[in-house]
Biopython code that builds the backbone (N, CA, C, O; Angstrom):
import numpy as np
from Bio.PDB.StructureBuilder import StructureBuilder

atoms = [
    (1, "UNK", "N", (0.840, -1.166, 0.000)),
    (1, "UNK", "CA", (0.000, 0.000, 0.000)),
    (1, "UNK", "C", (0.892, 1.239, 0.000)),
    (1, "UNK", "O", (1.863, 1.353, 0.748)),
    (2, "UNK", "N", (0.582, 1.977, -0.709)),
    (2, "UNK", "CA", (1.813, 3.200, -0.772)),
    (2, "UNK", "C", (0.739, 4.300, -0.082)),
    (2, "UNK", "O", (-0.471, 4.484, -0.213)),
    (3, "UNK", "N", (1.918, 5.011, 0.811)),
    (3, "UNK", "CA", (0.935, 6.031, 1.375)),
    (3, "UNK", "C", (1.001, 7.324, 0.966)),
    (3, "UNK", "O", (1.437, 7.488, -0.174)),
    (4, "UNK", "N", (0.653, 8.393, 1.653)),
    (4, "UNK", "CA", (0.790, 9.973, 0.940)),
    (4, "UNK", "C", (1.371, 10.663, 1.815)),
    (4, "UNK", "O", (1.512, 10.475, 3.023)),
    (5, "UNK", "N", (1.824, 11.769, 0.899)),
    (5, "UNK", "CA", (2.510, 12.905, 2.244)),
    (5, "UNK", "C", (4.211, 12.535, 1.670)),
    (5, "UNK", "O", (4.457, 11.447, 1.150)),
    (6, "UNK", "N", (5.193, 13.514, 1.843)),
    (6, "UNK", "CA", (6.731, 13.320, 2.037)),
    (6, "UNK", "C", (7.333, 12.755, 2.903)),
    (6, "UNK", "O", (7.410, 13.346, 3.980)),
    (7, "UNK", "N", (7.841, 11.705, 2.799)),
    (7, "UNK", "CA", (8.927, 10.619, 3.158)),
    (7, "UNK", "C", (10.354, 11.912, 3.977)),
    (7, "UNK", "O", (11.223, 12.542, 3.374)),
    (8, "UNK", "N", (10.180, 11.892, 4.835)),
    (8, "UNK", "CA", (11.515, 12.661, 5.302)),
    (8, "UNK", "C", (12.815, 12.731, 5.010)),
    (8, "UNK", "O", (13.620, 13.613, 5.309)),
    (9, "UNK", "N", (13.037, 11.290, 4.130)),
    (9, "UNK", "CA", (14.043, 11.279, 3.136)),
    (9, "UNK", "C", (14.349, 12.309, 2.312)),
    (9, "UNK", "O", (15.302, 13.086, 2.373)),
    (10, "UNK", "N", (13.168, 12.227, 1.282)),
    (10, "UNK", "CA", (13.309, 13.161, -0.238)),
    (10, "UNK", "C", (12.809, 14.880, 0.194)),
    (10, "UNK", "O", (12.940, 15.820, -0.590)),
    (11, "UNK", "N", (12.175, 15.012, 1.725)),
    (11, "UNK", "CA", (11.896, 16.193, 1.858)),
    (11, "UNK", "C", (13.262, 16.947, 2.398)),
    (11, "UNK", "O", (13.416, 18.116, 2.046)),
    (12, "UNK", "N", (14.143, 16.403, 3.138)),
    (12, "UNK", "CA", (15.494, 16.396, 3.266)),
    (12, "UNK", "C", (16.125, 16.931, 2.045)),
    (12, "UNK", "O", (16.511, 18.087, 1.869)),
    (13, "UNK", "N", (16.192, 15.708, 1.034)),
    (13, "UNK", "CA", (16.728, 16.196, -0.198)),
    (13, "UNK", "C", (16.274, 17.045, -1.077)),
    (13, "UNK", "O", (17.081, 17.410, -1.932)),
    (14, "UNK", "N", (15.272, 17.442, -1.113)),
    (14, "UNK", "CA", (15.295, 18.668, -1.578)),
    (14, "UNK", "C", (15.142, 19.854, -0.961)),
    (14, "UNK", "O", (15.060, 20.923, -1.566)),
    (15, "UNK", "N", (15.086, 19.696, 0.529)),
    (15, "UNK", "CA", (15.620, 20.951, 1.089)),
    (15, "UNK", "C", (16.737, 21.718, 1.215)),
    (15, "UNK", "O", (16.923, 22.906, 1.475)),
    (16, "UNK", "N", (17.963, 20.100, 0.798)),
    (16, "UNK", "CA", (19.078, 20.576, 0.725)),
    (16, "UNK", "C", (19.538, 21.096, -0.423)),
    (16, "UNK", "O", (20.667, 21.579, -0.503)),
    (17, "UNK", "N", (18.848, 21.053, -1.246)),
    (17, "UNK", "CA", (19.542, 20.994, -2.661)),
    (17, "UNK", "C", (18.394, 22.840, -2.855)),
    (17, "UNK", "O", (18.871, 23.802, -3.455)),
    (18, "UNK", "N", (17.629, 22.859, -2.507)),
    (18, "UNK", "CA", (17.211, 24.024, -2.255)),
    (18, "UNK", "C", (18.266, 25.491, -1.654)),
    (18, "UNK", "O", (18.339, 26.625, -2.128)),
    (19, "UNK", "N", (18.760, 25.069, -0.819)),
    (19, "UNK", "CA", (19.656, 26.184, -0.057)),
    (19, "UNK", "C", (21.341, 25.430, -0.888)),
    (19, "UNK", "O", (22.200, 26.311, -0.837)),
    (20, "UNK", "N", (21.862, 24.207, -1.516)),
    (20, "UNK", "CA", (23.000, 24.447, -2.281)),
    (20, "UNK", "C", (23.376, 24.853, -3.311)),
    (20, "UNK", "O", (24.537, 25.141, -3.603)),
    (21, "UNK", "N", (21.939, 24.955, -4.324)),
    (21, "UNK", "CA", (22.108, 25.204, -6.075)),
    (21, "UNK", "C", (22.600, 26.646, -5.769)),
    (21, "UNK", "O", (23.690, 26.988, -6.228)),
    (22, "UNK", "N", (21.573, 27.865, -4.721)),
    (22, "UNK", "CA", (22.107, 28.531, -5.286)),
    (22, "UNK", "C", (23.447, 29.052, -4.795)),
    (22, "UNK", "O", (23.727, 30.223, -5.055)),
    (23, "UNK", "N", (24.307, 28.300, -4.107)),
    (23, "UNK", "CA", (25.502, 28.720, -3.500)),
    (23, "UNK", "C", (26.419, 28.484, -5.211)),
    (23, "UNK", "O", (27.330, 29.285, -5.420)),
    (24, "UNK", "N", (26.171, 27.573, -6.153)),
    (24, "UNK", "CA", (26.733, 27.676, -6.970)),
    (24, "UNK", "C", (26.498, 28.214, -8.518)),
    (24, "UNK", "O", (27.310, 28.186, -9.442)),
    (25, "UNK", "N", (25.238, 28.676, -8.519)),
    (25, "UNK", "CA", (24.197, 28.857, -9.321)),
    (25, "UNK", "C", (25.295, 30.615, -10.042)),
    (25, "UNK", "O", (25.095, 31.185, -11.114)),
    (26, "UNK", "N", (26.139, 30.916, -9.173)),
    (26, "UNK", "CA", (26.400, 32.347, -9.938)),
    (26, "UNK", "C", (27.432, 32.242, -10.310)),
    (26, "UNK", "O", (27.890, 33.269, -10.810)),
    (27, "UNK", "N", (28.254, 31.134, -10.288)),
    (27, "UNK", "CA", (29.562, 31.085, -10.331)),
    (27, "UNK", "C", (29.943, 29.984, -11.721)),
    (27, "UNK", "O", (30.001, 28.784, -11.453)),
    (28, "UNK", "N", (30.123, 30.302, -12.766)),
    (28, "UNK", "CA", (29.932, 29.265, -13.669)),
    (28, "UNK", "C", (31.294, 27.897, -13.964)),
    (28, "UNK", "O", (31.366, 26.897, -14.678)),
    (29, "UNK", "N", (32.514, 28.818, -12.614)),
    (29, "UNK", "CA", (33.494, 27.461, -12.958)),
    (29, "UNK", "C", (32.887, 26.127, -12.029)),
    (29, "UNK", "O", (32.787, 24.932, -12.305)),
    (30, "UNK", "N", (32.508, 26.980, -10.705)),
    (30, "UNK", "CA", (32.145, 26.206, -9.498)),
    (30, "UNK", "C", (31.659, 24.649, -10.158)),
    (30, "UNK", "O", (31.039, 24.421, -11.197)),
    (31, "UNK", "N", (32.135, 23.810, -9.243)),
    (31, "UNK", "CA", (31.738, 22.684, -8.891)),
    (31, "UNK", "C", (31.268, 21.976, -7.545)),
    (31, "UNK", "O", (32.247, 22.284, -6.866)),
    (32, "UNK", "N", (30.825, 21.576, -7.072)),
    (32, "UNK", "CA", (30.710, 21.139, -5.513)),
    (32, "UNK", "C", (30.163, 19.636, -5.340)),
    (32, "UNK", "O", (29.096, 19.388, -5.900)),
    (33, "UNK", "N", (30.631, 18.877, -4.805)),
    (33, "UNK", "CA", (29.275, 17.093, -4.322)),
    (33, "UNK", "C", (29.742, 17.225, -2.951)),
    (33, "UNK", "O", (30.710, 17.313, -2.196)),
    (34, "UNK", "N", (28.600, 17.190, -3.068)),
    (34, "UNK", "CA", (27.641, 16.988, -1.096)),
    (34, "UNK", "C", (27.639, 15.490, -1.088)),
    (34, "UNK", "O", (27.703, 14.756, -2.074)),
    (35, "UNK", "N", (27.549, 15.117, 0.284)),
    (35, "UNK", "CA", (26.772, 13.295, 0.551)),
    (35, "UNK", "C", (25.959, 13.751, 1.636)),
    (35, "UNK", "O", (26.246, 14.028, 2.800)),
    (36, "UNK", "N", (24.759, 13.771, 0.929)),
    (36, "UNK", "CA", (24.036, 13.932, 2.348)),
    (36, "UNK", "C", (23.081, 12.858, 2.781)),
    (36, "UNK", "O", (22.246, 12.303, 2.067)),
    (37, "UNK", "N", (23.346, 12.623, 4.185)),
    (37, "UNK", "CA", (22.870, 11.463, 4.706)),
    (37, "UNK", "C", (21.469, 11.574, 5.577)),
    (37, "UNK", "O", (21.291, 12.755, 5.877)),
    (38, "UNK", "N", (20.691, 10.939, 5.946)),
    (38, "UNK", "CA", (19.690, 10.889, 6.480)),
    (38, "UNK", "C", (19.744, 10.238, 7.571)),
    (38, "UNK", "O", (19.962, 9.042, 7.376)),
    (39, "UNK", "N", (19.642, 10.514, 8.586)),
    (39, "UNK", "CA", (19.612, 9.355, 9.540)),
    (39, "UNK", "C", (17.820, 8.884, 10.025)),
    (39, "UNK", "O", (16.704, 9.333, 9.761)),
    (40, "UNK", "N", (18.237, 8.018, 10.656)),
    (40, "UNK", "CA", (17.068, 7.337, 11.007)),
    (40, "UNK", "C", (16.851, 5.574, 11.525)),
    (40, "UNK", "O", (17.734, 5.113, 12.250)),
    (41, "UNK", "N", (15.522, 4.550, 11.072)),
    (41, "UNK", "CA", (15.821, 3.555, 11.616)),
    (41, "UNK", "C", (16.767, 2.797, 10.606)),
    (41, "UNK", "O", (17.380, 1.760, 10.859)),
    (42, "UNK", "N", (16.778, 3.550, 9.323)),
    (42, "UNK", "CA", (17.472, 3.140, 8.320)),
    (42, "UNK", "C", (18.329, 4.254, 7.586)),
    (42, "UNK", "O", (17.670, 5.066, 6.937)),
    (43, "UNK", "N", (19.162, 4.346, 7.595)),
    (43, "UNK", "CA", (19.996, 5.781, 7.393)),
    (43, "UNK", "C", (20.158, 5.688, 5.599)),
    (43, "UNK", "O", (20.305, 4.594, 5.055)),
    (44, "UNK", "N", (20.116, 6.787, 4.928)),
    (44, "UNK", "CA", (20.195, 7.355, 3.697)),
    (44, "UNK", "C", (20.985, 8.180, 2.952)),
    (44, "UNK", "O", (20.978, 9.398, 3.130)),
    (45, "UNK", "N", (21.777, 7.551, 1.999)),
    (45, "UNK", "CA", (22.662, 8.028, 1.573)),
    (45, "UNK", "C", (22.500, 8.475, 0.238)),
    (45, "UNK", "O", (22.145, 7.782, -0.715)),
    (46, "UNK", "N", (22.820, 9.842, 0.235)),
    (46, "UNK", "CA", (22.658, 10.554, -1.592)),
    (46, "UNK", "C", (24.129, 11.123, -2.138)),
    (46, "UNK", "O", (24.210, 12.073, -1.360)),
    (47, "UNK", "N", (24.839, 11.169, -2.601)),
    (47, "UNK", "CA", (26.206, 11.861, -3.493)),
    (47, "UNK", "C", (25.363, 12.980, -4.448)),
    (47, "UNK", "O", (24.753, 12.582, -5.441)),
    (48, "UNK", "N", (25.374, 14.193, -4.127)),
    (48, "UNK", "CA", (24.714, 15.232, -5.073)),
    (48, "UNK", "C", (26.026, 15.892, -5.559)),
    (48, "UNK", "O", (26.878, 16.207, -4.729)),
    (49, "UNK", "N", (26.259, 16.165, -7.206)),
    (49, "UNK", "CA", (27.338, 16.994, -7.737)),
    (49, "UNK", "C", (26.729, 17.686, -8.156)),
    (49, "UNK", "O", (25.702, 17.258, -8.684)),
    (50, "UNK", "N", (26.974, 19.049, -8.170)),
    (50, "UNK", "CA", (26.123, 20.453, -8.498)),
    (50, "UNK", "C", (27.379, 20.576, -9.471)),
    (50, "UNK", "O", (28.477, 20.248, -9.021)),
    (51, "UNK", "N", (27.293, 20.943, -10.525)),
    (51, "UNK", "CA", (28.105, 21.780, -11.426)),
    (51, "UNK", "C", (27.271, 22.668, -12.602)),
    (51, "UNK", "O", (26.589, 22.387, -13.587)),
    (52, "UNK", "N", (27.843, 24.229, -11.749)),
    (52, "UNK", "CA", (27.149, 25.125, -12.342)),
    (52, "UNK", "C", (27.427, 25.441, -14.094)),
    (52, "UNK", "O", (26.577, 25.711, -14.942)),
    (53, "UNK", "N", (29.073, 25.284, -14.279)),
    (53, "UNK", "CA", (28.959, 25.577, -15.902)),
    (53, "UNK", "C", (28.007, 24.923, -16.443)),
    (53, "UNK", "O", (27.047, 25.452, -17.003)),
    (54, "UNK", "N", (28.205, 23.614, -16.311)),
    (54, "UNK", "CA", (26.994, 22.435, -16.710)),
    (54, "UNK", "C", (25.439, 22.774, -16.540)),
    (54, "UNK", "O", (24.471, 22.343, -17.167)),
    (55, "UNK", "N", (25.496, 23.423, -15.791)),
    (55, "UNK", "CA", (23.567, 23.725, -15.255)),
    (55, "UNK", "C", (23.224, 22.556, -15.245)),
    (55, "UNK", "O", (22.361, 22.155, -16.025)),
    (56, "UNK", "N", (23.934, 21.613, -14.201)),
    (56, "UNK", "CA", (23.326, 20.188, -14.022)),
    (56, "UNK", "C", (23.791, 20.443, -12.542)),
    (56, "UNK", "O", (24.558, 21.194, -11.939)),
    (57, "UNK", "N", (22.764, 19.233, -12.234)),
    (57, "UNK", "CA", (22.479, 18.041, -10.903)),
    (57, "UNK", "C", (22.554, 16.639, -10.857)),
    (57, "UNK", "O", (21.571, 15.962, -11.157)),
    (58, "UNK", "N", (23.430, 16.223, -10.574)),
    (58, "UNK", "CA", (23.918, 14.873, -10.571)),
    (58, "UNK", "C", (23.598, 13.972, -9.126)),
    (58, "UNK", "O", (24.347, 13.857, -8.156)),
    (59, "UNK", "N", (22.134, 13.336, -9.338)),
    (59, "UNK", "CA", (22.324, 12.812, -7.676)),
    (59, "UNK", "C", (22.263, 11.114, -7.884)),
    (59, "UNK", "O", (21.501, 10.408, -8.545)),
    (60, "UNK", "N", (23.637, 10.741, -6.851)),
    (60, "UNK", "CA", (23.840, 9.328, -7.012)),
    (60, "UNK", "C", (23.379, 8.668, -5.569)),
    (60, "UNK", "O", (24.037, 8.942, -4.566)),
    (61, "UNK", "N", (22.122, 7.706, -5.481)),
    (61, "UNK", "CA", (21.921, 6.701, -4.273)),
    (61, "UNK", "C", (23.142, 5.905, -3.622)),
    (61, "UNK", "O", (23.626, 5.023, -4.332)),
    (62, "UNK", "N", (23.560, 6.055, -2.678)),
    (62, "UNK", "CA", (24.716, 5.292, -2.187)),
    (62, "UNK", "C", (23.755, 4.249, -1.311)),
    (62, "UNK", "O", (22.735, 4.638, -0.742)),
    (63, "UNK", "N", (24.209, 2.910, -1.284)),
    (63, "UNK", "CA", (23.601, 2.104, -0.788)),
    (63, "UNK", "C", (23.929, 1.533, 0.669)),
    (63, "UNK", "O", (24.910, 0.797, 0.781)),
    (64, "UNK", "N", (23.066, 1.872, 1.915)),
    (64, "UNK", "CA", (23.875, 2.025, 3.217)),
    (64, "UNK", "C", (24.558, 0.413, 3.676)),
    (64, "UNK", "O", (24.961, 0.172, 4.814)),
    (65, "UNK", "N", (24.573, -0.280, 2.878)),
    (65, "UNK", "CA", (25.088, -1.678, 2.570)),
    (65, "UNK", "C", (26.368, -1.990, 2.217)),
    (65, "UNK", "O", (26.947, -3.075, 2.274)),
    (66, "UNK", "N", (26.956, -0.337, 1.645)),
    (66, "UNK", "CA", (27.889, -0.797, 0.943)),
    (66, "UNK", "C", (29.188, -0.679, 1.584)),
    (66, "UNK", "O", (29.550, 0.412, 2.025)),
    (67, "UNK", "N", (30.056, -1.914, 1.686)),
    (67, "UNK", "CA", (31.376, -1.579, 2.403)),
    (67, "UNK", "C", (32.080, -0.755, 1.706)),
    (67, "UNK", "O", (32.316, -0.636, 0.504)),
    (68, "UNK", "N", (32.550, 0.113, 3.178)),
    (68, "UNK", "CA", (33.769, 0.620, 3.428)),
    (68, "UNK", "C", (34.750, 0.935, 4.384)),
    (68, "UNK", "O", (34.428, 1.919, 5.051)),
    (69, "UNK", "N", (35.872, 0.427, 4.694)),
    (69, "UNK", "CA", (36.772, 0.901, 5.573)),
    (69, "UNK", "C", (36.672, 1.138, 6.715)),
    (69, "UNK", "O", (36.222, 2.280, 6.816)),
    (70, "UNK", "N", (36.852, 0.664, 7.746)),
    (70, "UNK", "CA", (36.536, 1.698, 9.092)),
    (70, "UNK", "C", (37.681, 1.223, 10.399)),
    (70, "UNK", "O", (37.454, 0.058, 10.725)),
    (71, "UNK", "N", (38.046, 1.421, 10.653)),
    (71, "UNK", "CA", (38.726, 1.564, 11.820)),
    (71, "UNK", "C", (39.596, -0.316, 11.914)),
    (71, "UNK", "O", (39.476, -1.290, 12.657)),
    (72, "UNK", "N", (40.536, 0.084, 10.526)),
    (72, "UNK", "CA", (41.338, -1.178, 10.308)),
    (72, "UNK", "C", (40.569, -2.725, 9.512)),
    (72, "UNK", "O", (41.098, -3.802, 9.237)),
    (73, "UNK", "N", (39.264, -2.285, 9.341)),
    (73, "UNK", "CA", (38.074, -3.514, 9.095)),
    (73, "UNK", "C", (37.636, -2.688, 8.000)),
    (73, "UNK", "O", (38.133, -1.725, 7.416)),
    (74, "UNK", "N", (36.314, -3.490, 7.861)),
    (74, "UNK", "CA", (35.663, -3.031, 6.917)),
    (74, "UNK", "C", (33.994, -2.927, 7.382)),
    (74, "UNK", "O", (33.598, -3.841, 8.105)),
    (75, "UNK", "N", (33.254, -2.122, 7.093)),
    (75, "UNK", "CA", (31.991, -2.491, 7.594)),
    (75, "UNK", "C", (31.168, -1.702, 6.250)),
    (75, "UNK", "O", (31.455, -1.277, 5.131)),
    (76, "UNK", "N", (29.772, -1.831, 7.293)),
    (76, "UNK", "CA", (28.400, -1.151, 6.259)),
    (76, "UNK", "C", (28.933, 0.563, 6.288)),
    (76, "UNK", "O", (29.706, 0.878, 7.192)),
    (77, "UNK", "N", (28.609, 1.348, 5.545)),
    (77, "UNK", "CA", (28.212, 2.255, 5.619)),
    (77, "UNK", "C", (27.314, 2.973, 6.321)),
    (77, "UNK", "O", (27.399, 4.194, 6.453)),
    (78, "UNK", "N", (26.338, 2.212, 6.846)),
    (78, "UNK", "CA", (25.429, 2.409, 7.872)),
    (78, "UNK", "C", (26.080, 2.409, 9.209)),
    (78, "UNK", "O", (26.132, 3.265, 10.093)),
    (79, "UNK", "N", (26.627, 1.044, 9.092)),
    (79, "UNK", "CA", (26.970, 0.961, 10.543)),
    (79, "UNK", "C", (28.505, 2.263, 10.597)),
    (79, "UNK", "O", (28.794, 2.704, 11.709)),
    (80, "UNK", "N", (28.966, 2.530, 9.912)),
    (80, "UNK", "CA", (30.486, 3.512, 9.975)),
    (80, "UNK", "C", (29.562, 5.203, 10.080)),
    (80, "UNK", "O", (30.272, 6.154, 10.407)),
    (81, "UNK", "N", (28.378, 5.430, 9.864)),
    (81, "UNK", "CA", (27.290, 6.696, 10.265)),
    (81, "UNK", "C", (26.863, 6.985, 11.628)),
    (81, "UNK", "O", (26.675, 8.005, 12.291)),
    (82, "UNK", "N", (26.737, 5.140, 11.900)),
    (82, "UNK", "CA", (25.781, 5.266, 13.122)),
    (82, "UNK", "C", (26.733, 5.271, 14.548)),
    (82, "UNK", "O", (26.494, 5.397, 15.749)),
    (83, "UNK", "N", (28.062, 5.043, 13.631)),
    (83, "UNK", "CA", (29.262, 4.711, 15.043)),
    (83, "UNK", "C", (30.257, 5.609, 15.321)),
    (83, "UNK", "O", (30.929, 5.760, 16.342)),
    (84, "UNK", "N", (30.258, 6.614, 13.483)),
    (84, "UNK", "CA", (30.951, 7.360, 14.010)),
    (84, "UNK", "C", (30.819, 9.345, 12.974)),
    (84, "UNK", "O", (31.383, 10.435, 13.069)),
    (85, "UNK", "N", (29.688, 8.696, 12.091)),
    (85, "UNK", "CA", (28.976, 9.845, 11.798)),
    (85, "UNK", "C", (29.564, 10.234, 10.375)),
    (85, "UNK", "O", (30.470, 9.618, 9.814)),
    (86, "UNK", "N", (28.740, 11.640, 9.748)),
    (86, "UNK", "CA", (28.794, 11.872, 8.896)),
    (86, "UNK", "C", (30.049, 12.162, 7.882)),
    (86, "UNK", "O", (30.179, 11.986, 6.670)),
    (87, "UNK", "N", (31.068, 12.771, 9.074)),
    (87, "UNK", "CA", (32.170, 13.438, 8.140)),
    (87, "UNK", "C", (32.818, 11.941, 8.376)),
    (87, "UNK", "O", (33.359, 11.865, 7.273)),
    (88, "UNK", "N", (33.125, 10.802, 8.962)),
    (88, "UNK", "CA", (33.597, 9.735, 9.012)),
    (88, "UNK", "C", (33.292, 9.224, 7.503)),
    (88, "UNK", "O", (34.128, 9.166, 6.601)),
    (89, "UNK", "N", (31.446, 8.741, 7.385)),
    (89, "UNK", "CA", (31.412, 7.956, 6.435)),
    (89, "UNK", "C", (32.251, 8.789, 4.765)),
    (89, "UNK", "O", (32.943, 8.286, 3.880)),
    (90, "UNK", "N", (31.724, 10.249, 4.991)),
    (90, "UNK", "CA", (32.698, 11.524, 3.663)),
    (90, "UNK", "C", (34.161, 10.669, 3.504)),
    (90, "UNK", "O", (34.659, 10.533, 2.386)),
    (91, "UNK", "N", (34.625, 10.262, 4.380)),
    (91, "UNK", "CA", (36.190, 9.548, 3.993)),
    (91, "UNK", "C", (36.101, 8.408, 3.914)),
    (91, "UNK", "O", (37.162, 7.926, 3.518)),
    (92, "UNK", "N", (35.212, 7.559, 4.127)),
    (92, "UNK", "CA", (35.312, 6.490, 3.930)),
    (92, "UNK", "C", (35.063, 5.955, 2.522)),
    (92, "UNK", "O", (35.589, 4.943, 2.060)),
    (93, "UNK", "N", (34.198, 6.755, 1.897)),
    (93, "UNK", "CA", (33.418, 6.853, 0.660)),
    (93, "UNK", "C", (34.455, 7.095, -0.301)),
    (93, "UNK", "O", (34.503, 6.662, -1.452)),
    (94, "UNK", "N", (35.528, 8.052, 0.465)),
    (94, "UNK", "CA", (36.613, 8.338, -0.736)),
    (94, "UNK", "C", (37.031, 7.449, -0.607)),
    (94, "UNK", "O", (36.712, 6.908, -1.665)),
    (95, "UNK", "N", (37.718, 6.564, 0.062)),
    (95, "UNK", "CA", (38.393, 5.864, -0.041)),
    (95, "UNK", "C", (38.023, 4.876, -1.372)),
    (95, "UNK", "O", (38.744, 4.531, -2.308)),
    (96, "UNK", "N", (36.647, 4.572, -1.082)),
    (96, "UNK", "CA", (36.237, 3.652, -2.241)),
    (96, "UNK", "C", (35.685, 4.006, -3.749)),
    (96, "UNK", "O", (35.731, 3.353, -4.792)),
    (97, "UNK", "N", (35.130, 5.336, -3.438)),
    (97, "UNK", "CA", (34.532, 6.020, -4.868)),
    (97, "UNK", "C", (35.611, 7.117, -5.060)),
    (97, "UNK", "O", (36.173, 7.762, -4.176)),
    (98, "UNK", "N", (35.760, 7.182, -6.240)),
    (98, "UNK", "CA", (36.579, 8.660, -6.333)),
    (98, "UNK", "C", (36.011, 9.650, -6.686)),
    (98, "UNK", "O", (35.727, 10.096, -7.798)),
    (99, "UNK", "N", (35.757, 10.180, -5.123)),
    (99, "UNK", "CA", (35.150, 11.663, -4.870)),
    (99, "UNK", "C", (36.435, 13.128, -5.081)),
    (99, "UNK", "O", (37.608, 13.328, -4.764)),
    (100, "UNK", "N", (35.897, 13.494, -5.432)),
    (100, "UNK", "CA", (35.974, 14.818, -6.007)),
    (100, "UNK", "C", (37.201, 15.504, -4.296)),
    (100, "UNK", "O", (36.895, 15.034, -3.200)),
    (101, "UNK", "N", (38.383, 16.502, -4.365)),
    (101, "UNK", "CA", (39.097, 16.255, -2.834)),
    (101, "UNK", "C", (37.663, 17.213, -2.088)),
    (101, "UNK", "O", (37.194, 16.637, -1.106)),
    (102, "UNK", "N", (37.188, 18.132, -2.341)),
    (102, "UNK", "CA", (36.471, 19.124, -2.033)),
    (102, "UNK", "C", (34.739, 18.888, -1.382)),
    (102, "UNK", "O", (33.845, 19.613, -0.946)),
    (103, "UNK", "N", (34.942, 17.533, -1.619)),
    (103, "UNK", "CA", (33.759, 17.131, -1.260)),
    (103, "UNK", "C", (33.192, 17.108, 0.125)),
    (103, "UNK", "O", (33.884, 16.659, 1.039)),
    (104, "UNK", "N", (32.202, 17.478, 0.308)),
    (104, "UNK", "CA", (31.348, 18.016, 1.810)),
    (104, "UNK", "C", (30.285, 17.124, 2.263)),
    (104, "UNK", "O", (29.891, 16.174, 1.586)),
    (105, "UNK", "N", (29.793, 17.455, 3.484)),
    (105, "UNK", "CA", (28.520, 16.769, 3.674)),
    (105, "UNK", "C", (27.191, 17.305, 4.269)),
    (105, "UNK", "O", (27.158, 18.490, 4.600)),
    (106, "UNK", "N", (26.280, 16.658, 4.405)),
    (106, "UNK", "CA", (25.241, 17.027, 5.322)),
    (106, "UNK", "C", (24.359, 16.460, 5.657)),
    (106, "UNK", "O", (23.602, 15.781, 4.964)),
    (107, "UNK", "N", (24.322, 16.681, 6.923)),
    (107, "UNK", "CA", (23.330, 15.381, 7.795)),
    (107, "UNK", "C", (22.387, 15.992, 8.583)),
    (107, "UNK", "O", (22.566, 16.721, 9.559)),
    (108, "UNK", "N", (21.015, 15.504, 7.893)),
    (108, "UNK", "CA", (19.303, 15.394, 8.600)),
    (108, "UNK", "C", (19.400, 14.573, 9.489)),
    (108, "UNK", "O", (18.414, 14.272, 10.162)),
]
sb = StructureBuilder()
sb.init_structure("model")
sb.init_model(0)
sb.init_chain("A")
sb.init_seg("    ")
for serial, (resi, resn, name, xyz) in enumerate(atoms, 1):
    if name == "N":
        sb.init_residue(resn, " ", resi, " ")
    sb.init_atom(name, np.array(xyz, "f"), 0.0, 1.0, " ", f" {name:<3s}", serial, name[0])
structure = sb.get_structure()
């Protein structure tokens, strides 16, 4: 049964993406990717690349499943949020995706 109303997820995401376009929106070299995460009983992961020359939005689902790195091991992504938070999982992510060095975050 699907219900109605905004999912606190996607109202998140586009709140954020609301207050980041226009931080780059005037600047036409600018580039920027956010990961912004959601927390909750199930935590949510988005990779947004804003690039203004482009007049694009690039948003990639990161899957809170997906290993990476953490403290000599390897774990979920979820669990490396829930243990040791947002700017943690931002490096962990590099480690495995090749993020952009400049890359930021933000956490609902």
């Amino acid at each position: 049964m699907r219900s109605g109303g905004w999912k606190p997820f996607w109202a998140a995401l586009f709140a954020s993406l609301l207050v980041l376009v226009p931080l780059v929106g005037g600047k036409t070299t600018d580039q920027l990717t956010v990961l912004l995460c959601v927390s909750g009983e199930q935590p949510g992961f988005v990779l947004a690349y804003l690039n203004a020359s482009q007049n694009c939005v690039h948003l990639l689902s990161v899957p809170a499943v997906l290993t990476v790195p953490f403290a000599e091991e390897e774990t979920s992504l979820a669990r490396c949020y829930a243990v040791a938070g947002p700017a943690r999982c931002r490096e962990a992510l590099a480690q495995v995706l090749a993020l952009p060095e400049g890359t930021r975050y933000l956490a609902f």
